[in-house]
C-alpha positions as CSV (number, residue, x, y, z in Angstrom):
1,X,79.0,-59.0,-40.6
2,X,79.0,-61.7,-43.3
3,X,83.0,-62.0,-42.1
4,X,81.7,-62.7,-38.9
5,X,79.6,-65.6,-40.3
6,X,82.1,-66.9,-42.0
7,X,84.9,-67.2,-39.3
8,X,81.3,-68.3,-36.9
9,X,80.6,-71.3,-39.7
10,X,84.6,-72.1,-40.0
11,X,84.7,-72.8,-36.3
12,X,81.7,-75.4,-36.5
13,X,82.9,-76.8,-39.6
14,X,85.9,-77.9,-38.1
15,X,84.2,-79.1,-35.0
16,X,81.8,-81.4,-36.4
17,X,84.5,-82.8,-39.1
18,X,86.6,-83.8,-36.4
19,X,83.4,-85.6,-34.4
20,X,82.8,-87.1,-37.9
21,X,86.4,-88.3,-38.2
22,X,86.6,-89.9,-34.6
23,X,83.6,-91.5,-34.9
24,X,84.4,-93.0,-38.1
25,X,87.7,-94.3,-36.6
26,X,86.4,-95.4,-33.4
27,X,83.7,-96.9,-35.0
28,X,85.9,-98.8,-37.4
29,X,87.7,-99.9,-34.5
30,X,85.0,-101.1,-32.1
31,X,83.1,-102.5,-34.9
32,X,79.5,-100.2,-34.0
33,X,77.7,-99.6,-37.3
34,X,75.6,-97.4,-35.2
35,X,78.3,-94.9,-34.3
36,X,79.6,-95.3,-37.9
37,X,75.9,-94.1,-39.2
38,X,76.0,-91.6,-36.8
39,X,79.7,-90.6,-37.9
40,X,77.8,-90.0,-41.5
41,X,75.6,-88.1,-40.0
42,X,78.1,-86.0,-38.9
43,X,79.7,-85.9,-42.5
44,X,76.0,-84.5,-43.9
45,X,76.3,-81.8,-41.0
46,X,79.6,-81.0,-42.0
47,X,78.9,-81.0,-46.3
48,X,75.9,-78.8,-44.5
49,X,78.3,-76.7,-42.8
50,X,80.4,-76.2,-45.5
51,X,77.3,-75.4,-47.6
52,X,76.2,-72.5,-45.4
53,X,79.8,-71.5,-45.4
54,X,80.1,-71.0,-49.6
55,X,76.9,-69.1,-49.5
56,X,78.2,-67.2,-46.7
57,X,81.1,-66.1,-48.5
58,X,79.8,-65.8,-51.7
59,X,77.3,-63.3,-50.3
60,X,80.5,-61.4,-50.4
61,X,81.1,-61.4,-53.9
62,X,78.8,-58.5,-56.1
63,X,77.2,-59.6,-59.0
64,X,78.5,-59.7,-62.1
65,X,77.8,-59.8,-65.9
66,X,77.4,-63.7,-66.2
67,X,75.5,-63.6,-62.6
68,X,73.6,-60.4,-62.5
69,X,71.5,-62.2,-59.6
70,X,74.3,-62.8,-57.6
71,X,76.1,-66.3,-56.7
72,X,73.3,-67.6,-54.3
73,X,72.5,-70.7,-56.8
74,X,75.6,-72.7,-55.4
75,X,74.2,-73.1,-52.0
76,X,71.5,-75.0,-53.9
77,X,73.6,-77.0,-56.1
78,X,75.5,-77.8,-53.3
79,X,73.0,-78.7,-50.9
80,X,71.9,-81.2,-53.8
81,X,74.9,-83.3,-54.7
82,X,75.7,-83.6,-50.9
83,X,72.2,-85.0,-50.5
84,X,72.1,-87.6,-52.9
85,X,75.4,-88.8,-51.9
86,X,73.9,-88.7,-48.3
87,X,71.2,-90.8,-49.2
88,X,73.1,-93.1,-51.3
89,X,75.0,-94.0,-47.9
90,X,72.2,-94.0,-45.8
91,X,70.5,-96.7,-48.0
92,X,73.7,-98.8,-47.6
93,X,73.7,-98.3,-43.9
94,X,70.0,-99.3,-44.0
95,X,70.7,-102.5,-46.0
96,X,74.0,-103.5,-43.5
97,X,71.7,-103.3,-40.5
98,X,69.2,-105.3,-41.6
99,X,71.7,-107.9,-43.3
100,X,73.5,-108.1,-39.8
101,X,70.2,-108.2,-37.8
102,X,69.8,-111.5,-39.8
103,X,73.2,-113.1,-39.0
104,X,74.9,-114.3,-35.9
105,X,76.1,-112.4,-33.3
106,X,79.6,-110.4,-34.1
107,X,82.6,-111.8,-32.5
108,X,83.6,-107.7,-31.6
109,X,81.2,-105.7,-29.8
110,X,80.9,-102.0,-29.3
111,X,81.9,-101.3,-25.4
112,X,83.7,-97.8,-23.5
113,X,85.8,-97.2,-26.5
114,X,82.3,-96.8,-28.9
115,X,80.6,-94.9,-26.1
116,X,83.9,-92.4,-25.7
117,X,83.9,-91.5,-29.3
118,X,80.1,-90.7,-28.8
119,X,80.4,-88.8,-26.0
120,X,83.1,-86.7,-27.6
121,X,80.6,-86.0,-30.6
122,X,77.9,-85.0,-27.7
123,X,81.0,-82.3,-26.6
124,X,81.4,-81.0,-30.1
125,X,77.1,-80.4,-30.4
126,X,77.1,-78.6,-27.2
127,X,79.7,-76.2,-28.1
128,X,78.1,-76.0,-31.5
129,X,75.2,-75.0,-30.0
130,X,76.4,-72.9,-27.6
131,X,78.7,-71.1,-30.1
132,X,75.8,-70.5,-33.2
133,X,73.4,-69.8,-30.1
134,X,75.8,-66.7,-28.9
135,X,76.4,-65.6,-33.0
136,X,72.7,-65.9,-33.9
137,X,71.9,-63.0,-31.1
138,X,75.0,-60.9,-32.2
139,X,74.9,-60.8,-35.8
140,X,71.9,-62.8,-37.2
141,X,71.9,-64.4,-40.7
142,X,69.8,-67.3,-42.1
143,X,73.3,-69.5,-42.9
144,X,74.0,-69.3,-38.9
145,X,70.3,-70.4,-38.0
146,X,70.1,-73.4,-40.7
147,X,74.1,-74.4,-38.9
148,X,72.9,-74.0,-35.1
149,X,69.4,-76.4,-36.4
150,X,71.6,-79.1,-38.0
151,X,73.9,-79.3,-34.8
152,X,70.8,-79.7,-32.5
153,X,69.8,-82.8,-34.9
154,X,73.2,-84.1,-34.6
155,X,73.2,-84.3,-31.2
156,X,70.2,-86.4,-31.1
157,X,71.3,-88.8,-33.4
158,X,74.4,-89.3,-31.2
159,X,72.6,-89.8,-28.2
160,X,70.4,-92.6,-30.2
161,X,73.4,-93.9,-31.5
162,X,74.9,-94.1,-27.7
163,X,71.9,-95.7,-26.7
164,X,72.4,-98.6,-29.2
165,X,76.0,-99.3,-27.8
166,X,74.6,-99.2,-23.9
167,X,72.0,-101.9,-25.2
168,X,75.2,-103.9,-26.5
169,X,76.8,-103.7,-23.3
170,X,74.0,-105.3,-21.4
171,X,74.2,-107.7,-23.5
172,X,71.5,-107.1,-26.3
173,X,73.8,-107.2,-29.0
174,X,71.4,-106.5,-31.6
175,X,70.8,-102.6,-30.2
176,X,74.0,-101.1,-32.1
177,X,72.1,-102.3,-35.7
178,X,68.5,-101.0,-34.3
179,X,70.2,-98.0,-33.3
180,X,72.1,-98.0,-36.7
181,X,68.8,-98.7,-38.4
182,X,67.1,-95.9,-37.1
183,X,69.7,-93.6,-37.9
184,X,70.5,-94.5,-41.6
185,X,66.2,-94.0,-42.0
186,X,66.2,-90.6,-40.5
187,X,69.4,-90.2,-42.6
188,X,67.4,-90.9,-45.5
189,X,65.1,-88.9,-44.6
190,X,67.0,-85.2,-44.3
191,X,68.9,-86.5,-47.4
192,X,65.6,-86.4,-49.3
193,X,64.0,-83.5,-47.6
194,X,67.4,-81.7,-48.3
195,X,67.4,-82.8,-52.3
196,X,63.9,-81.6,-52.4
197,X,64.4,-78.4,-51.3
198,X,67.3,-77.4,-53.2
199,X,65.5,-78.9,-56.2
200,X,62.7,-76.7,-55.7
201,X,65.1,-73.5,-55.3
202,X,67.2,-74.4,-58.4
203,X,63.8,-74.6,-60.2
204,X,63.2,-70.7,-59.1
205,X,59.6,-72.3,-57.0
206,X,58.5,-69.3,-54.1
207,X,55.7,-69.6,-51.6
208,X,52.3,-68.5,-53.1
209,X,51.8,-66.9,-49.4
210,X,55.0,-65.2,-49.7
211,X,53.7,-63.5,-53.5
212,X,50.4,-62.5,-51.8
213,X,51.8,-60.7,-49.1
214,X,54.3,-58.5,-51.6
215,X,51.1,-57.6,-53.6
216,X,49.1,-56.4,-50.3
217,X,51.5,-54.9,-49.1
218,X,52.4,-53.2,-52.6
219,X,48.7,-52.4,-52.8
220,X,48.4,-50.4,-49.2
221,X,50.9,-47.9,-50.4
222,X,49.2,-44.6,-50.8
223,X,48.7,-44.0,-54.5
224,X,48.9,-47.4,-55.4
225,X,45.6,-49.2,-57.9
226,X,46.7,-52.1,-58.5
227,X,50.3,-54.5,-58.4
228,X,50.4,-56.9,-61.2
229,X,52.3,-58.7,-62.4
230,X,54.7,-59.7,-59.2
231,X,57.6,-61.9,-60.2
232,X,60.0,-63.8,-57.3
233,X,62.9,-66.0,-56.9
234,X,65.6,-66.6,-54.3
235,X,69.0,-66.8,-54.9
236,X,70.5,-67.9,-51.7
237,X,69.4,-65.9,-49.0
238,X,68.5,-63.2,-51.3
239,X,64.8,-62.5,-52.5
240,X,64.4,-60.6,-55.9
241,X,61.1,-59.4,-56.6
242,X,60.1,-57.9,-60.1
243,X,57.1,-55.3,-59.3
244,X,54.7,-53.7,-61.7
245,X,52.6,-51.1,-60.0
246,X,49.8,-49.5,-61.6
247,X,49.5,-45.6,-60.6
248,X,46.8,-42.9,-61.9
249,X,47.3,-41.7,-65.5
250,X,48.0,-37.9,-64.4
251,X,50.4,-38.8,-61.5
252,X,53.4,-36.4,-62.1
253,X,56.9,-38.7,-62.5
254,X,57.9,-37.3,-59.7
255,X,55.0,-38.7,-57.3
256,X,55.7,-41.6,-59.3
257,X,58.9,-42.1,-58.3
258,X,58.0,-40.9,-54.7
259,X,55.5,-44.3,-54.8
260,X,57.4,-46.5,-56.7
261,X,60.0,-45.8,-53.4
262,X,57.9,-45.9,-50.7
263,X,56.6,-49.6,-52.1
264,X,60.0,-50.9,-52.0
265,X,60.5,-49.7,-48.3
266,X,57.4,-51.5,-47.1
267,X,58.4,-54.3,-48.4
268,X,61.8,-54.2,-47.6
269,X,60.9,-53.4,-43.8
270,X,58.8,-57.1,-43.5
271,X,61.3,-58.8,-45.6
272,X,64.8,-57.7,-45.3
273,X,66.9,-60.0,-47.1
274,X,64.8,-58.4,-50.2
275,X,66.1,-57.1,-53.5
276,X,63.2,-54.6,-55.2
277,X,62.4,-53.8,-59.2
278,X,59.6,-51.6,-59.1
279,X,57.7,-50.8,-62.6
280,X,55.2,-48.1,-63.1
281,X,52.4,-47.8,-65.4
282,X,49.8,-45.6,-65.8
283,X,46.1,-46.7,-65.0
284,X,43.5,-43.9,-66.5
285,X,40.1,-45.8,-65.4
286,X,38.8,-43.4,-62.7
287,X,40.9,-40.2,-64.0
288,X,38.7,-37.3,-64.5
289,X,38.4,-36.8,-68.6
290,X,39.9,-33.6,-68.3
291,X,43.1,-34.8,-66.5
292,X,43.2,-38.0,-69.4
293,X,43.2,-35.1,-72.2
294,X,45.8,-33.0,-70.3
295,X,48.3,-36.0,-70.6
296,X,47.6,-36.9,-74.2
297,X,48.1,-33.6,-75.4
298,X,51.5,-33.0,-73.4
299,X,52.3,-36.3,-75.1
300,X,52.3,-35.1,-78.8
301,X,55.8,-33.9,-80.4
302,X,55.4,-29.8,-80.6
303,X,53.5,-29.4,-77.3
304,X,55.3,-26.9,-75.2
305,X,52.2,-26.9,-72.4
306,X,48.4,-27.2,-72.2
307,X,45.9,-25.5,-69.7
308,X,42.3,-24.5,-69.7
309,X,40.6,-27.7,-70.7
310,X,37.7,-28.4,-70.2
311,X,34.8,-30.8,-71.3
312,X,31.1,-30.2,-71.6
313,X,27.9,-32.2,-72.9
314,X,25.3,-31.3,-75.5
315,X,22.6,-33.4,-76.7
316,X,24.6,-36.5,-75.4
317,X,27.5,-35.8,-77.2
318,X,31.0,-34.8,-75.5
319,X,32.7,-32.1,-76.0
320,X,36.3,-30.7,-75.2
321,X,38.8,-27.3,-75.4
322,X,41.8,-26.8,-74.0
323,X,44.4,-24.4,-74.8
324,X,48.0,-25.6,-76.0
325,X,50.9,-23.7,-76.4
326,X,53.8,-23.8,-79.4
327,X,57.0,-22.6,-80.1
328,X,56.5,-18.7,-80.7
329,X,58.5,-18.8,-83.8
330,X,56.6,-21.6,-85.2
331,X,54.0,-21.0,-88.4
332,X,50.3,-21.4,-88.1
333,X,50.8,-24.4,-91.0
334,X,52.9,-26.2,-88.7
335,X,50.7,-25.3,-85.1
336,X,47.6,-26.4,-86.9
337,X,49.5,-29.7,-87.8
338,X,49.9,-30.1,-84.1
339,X,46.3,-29.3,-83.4
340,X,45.1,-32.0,-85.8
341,X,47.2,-34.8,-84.3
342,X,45.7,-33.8,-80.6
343,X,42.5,-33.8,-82.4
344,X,43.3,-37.4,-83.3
345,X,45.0,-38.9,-80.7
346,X,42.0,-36.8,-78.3
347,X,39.2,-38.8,-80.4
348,X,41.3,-42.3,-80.4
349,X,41.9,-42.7,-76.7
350,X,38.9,-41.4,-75.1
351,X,36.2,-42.2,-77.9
352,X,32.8,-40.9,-76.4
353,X,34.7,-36.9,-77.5
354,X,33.3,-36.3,-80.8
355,X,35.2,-33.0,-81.0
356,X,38.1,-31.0,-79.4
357,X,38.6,-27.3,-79.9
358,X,42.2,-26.5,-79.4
359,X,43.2,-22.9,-78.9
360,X,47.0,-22.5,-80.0
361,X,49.1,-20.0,-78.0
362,X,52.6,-18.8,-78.4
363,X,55.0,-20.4,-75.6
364,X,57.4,-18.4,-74.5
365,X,60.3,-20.0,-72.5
366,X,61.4,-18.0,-69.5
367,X,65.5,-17.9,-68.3
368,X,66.1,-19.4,-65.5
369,X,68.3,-15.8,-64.6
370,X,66.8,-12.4,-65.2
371,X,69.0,-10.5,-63.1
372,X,68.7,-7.0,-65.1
373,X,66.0,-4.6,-64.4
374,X,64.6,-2.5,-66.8
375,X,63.4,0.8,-65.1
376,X,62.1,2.7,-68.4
377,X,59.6,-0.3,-69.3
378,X,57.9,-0.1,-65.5
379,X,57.5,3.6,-66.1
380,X,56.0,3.0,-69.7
381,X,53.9,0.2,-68.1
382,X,52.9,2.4,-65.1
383,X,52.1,4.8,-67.7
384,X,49.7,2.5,-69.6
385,X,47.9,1.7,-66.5
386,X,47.0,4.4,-64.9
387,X,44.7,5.0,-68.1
388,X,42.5,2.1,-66.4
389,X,39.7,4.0,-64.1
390,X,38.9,0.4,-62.5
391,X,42.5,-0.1,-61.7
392,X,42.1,1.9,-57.9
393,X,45.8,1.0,-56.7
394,X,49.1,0.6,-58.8
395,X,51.4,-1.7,-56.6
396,X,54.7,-3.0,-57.3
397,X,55.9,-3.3,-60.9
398,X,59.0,-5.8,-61.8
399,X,60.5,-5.5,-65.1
400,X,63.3,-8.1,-65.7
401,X,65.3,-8.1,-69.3
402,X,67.0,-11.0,-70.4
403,X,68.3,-11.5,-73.7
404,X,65.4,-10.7,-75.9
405,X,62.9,-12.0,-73.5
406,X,61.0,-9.2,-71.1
407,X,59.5,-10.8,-68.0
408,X,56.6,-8.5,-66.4
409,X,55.3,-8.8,-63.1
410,X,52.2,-6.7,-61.6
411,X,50.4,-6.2,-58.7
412,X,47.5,-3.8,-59.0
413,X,44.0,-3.8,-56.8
414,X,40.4,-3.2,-58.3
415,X,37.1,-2.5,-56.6
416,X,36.6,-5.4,-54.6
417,X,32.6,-5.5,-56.0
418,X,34.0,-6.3,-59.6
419,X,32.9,-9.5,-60.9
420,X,35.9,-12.0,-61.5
421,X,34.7,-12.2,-64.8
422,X,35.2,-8.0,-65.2
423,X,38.2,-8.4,-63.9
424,X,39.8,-11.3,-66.2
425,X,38.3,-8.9,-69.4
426,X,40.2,-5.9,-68.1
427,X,43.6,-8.0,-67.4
428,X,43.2,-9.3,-70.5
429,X,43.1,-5.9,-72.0
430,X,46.1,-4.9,-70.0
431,X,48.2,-7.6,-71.3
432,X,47.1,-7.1,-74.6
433,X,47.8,-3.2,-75.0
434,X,51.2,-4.0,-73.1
435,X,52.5,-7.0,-75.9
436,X,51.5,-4.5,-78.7
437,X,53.7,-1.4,-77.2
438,X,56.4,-4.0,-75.5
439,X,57.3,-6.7,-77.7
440,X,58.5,-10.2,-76.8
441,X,57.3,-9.7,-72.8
442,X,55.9,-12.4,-70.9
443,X,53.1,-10.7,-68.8
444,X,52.0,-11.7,-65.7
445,X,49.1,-9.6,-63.5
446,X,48.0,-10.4,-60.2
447,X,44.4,-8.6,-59.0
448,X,43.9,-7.8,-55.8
449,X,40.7,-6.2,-53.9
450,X,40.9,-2.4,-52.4
């Protein structure tokens, strides 16, 4: 596609450099200053042109170590020096009309030979127009658009400038320098309108509007608080946009990541020239206390995995436990060490917990592959249970031996009247009397109701 452009801006280079070039000559020749101005105007179309073309084919080139944000800069610097050297010219052709308005009559004035030149120029708009129209539809692209707007402006200048050599021919000599007048103002004028702009992009400016409508549409995601700070520039036809989102404090990485890509789709899908950075951060204000302690006790060195907490009130003071679980092999000295730094970093975050009671627990890390069953420990475990009068069914019993690691699974039903309560005690039991006869087992016990 961007070959396409460039062969599409090639074609109208070419056209309008050769409308510039006869008009200059003819011109020259005839002696119309107005059909020279406009013959300038053509040059600015074609530095334009040639403008759009450098961007389009530098939007070929990846970006590399000494321009990480690609090449898109040089359309702007470009643009610039062609418009000051525009305007420079225009103010010259300003100054000639007005010095010739105030002298006599020229001994050579413009006639068929201006007007044929001009009507040629008219020729090379219309199939400019005609040509960036057709492209435009077929592949699109900002450079062609910008082209296919300068042509249309082009044309009107040569039909103004045509218009000054008719007024000549009837005799009004004067019309070729109005006409040539007019032209080297609104020459000025695109000249300055075109340094501006390219001013303002070398300085890294971007619409206000534009940054609002990143941050709402950053802020309807679905998980999203907040999206602060948003930084933008434009490089060419490329917009980079540097996005800090703020997500909930106990949002998993992996829903973070799952957000952080659905924020750069939505933005991507209203502006599509678009080049994303999306930050996360987390944003504990309205997290539940007991989700806020979770995370900073997963986040000290030693923690293998917390559960069970839980926070309670007495007497207007706050009050947590949770249980955390170690390496197995690790020394009370060292778990303690542990417990005291959750303690810390517990009461130093989230100040208004005077206390936390942390219950260590051995961790036991499962394989991934337990792919040898062990027969003699599901009788030994079968044998254990069946001791249990409230155990009224013994289901299925998986024993699977890995190393030195003993993964137990069971599925046994009790009387469906038990309190949960009963029934966690008695489990509890189970597991218990099973780790003291089968060491190193990882035990897990599912109830189920007759």
């Amino acid at each position: 596609m961007f070959v396409q452009r460039t062969k599409v801006l090639q074609i109208s280079l070419l056209a309008i450099f050769s409308a510039f070039l006869v008009e200059l000559i003819f011109g020259l020749i005839s002696n119309s200053l107005a059909l020279i101005t406009d013959g300038i105007h053509a040059l600015l179309d074609s530095v334009v042109t040639l403008v759009l073309l450098l961007a389009a084919r530098m939007a070929m080139k990846p970006a590399d170590a000494e321009h990480t944000y690609g090449h898109g800069k040089i359309e702007s610097l470009g643009g610039m020096i062609g418009g000051i050297a525009i305007f420079l010219i225009a103010c010259f052709f300003i100054y000639e009309s007005i010095h010739r308005l105030q002298s006599p009559p020229p001994t050579i004035l413009p006639g068929l030979f201006a007007i044929t030149a001009g009507l040629y120029t008219i020729g090379i708009d219309i199939f400019r127009i005609g040509l960036l129209r057709k492209s435009i539809k077929k592949i699109g692209g900002a450079t062609l658009k910008a082209d296919f707007y300068h042509a249309f402006m082009d044309l009107g200048s040569t039909l103004v400038a045509i218009i000054g050599i008719v007024l000549v021919s009837y005799g009004l000599y004067f019309g070729d320098f109005v006409a040539a007048l007019i032209l080297g103002g609104l020459l000025a004028i695109l000249s300055i309108k075109l340094v501006y702009k390219t001013a303002l992009d070398l300085t890294d400016i971007i619409s206000p509007e534009l940054v609002k409508n990143v941050k709402e549409i950053a802020m309807s995601t679905d998980g999203v608080i907040n999206a602060d700070p948003i930084l933008m520039r434009r490089s060419g036809e490329t917009i980079f946009a540097d996005i800090t989102i703020s997500l909930r404090g106990d949002t998993s990485f992996d829903k973070a990541h799952e957000i952080s890509n659905n924020v750069e789709a939505n933005i991507k899908n209203k502006i599509s020239n678009s080049t994303i950075t999306i930050h996360f951060e987390p944003n504990w204000q309205d997290v539940p206390l007991d989700a806020k302690i979770q995370e900073i006790a997963k986040g000290v060195e030693g923690v293998e995995e917390v559960h069970n907490v839980s926070t309670h009130k007495s007497k207007g003071k706050t009050f947590s436990n949770l249980h955390v679980m170690v390496d197995r092999e690790m020394n009370l000295l060292s778990a303690h060490k542990i417990s005291e730094i959750i303690e810390e970093e517990i009461q130093k975050n989230i100040p208004e917990i005077v206390h936390a009671t942390i219950h260590l627990e051995p961790f036991v890390k499962i394989p991934e592959n337990l792919n040898l069953e062990d027969k003699i420990t599901e009788n030994q475990i079968k044998r254990i249970l069946e001791k249990y009068s409230e155990i009224k069914k013994i289901g299925r019993i998986v024993s699977l031996n890995f190393e030195n690691i003993l993964k137990i699974d069971i599925d046994c039903s009790f009387d469906r009247k038990l309190s949960i309560e009963k029934v966690h005690d008695l489990i509890s039991e189970i597991e218990h009397e099973i780790r003291t006869k089968i060491k190193n087992s990882v035990i897990t016990i599912h109830p189920e109701p007759v």
